[in-house]
C-alpha positions in Angstrom: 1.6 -6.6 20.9 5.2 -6.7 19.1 6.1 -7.4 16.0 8.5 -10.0 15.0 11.4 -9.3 12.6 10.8 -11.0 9.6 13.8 -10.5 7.4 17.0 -8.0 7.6 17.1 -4.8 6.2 16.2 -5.7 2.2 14.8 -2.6 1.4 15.9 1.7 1.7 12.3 2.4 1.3 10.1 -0.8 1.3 6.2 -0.1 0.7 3.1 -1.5 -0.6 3.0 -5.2 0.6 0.4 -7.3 -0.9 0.1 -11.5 -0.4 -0.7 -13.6 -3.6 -0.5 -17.7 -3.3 0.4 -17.1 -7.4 3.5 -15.2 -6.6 3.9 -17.7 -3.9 4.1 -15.3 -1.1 4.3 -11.7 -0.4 5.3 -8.9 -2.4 6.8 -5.4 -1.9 8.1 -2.5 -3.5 11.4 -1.1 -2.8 9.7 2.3 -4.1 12.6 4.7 -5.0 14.8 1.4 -6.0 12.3 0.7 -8.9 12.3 -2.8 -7.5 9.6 -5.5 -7.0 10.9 -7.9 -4.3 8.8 -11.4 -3.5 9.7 -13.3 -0.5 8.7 -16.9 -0.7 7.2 -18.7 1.9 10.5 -20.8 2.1 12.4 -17.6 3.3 14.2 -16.5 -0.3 14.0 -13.4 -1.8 13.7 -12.8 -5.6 14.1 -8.7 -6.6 13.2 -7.2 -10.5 14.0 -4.0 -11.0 10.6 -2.6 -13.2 11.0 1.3 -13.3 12.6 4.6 -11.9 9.9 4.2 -9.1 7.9 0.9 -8.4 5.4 2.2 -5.9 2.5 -0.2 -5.9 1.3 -3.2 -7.8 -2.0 -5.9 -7.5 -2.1 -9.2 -8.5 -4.2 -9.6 -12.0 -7.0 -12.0 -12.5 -4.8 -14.1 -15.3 -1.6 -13.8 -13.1 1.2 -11.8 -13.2 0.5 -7.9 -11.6 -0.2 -4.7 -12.3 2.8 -2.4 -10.9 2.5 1.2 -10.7 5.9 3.1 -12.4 7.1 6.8 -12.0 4.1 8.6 -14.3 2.3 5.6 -15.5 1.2 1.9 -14.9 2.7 -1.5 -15.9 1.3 -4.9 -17.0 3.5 -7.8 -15.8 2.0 -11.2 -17.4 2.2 -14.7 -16.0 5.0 -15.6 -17.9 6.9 -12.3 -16.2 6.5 -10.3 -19.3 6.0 -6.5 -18.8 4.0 -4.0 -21.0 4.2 -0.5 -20.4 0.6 1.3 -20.6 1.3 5.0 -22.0 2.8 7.4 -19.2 -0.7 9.3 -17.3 1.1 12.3 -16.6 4.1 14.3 -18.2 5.2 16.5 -14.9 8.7 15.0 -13.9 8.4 16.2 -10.5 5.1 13.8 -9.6 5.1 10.1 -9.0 2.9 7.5 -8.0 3.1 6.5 -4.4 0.5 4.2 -3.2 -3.0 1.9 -4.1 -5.4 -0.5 -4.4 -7.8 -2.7 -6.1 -11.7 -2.1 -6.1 -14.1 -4.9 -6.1 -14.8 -4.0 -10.0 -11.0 -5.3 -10.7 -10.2 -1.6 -11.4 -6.4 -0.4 -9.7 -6.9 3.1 -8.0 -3.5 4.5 -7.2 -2.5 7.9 -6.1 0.4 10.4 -6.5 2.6 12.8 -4.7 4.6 15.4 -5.7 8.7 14.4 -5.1 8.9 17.9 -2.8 6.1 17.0 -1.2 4.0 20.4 -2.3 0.6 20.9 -1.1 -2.5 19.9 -3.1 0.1 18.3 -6.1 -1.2 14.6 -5.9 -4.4 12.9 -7.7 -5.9 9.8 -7.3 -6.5 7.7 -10.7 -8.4 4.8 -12.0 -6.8 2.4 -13.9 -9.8 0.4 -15.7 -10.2 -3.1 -16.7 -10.1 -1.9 -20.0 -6.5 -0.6 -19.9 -8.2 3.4 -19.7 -7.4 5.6 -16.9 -9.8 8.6 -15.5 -8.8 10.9 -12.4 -10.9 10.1 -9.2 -9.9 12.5 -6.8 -7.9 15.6 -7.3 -5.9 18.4 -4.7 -4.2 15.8 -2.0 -0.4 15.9 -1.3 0.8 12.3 -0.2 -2.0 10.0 -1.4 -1.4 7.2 0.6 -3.0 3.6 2.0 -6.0 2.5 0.0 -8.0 -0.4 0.6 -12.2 -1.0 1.0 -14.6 -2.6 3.4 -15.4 -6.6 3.4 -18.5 -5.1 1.7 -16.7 -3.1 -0.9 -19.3 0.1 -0.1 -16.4 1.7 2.0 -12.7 2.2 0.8 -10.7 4.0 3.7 -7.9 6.3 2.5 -5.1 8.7 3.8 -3.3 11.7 2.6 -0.8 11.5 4.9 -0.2 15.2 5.8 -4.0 15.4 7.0 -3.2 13.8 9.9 -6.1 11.6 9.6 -8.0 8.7 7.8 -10.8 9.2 5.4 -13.3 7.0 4.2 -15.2 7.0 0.8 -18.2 5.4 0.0 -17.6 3.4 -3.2 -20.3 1.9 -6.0 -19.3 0.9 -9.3 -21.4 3.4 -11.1 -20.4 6.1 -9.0 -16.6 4.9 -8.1 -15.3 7.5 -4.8 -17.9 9.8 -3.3 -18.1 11.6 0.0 -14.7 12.1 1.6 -15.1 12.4 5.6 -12.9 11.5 8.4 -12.8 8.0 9.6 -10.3 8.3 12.4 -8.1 11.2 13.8 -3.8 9.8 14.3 -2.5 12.2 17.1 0.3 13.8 16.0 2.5 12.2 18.6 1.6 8.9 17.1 3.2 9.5 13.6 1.7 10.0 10.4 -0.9 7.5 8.7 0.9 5.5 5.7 -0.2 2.7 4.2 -2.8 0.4 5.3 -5.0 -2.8 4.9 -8.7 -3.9 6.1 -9.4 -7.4 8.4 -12.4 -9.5 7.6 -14.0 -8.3 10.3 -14.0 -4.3 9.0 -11.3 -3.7 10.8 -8.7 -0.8 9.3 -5.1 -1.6 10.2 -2.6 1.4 9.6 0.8 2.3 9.3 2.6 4.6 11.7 5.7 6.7 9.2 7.7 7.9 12.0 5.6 6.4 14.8 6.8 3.0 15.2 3.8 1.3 14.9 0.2 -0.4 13.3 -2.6 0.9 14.5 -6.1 -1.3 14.3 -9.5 0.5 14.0 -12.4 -1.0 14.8 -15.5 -0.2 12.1 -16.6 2.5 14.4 -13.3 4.2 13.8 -12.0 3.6 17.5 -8.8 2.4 18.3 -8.7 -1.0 19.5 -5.1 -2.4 18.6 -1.7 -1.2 18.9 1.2 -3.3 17.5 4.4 -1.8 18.3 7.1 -2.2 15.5 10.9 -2.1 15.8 11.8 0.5 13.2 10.5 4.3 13.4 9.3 4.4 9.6 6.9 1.8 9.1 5.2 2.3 5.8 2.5 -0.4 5.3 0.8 -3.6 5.9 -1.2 -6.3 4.6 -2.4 -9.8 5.7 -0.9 -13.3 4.2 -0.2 -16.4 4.5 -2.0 -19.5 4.2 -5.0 -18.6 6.3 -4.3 -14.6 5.8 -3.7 -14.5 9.6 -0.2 -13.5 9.9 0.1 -9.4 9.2 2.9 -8.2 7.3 4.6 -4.6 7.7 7.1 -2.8 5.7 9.3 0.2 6.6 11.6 2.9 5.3 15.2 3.9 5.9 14.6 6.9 4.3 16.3 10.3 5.4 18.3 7.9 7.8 22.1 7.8 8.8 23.6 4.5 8.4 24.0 4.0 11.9 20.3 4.9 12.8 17.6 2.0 13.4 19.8 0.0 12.1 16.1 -2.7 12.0 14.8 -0.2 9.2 14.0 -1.6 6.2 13.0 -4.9 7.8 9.8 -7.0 7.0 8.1 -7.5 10.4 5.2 -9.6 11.1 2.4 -10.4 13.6 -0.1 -12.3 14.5 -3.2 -10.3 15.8 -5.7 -12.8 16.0 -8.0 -11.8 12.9 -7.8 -12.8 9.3 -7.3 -10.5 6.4 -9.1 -10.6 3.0 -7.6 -12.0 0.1 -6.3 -9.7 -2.1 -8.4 -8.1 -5.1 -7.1 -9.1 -8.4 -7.2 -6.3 -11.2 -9.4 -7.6 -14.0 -7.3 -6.3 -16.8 
């Protein structure tokens, strides 16, 4: 399968896609733009600049969204107001890079450092309640987040690894027993972002690989969808029935004349249906 092209180049490095019928449609991140960008369903384009970095963001249970800054997280209200929460880290060479929502309403999102050193990213938990805890320490490009229809799974990549991991999650316990889910040959490119069907299914990004990949629950790979632009960064199901997949990707450490599709929203049509997205409960 091939992916359509969804809209021009709107982003240098676009990330994080999630689909709310609040925001009335999908969002992204422009991540080192500090920009949240929501294309309606009508085609238009609306972009807020938020932070140095906006690298994430949910929707939240009483509207609005939770973004994820440079060093901290952000509380956008339904009438568009934004609170800054206090920054969770002081280090000016780490940022937040990508996340999710757990079934508890509570946004994990991880970090990275900007030089990409080994073993400088964390994982945190940003709580209903506004408090924040680290969930999982030593990675170096904490990447796609997102958990099983059942919410006992949550699948996870640090890019470099090569690979995607799966946790198993409970509320009391939060993320427990990192293993490997799926191995991403090397010549395939290097596992980004990436989002979970209704039917278990783990759909993931391809950074310089030109592609989604679909794993099936037993972590084989069952579905290749082949995307015009090198970097693709992530992906997420929308749309009225949450059947239509949407994937980001990067211009980053291009030349202006190279892929000139990069920084395109794509989109497909694989035949399953997504899960609507979790809202955070704070």
């Amino acid at each position: 399968m091939r992916a359509d092209q969804l809209t021009d180049p709107i982003t240098f490095h676009g990330e994080g896609p999630v689909y709310s019928p609040e925001w009335g449609g999908l969002r992204l991140v422009d991540l080192f733009a500090g920009d949240v960008l929501t294309l309606a369903d009508d085609g238009t384009i609306d972009r807020r600049h938020v932070d140095t970095i906006a690298a994430a963001l949910r929707p939240r249970t009483g509207g609005g969204a939770v973004i994820a800054g440079e060093r901290g997280f952000i509380l956008e209200d339904a009438d568009g107001t934004l609170t800054r929460l206090p920054e969770v880290w002081a280090d000016p060479t780490v940022r937040m890079n990508d996340g999710g929502t757990a079934p508890d309403g509570s946004f994990y999102c991880g970090t990275m450092a900007y030089d990409q050193r080994t073993g400088a990213g964390s994982l945190y938990r940003l709580a209903p309640d506004g408090s924040v805890s680290l969930a999982h320490a030593g990675v170096t490009i904490s990447n796609g987040l997102g958990w099983s229809p059942d919410g006992s799974l949550a699948y996870y990549n640090d890019t470099p690894t090569g690979r995607i991991g799966v946790f198993d999650w409970a509320p009391e316990t939060g993320l427990t027993g990192l293993r490997t889910f799926a191995e991403i040959p090397d010549a395939a490119g290097y596992p980004d972002g990436l989002t979970v069907d209704a039917d278990g299914g783990v759909w993931v990004a391809l950074y310089a690989g030109g592609a989604v990949h679909r794993y099936a629950p037993d972590g084989t790979l069952d579905e290749v969808i082949e995307v015009a632009a090198e970097r693709v960064t992530a992906c997420t199901f929308g749309g009225a029935d949450l059947r239509q997949l949407f994937i980001t990707t990067s211009r980053e450490g291009l030349a202006p004349d190279e892929d000139p599709l990069a920084g395109s929203v794509f989109t497909a049509v694989p035949g399953v249906a997504g899960v609507p997205a979790t809202a955070f409960g704070g």
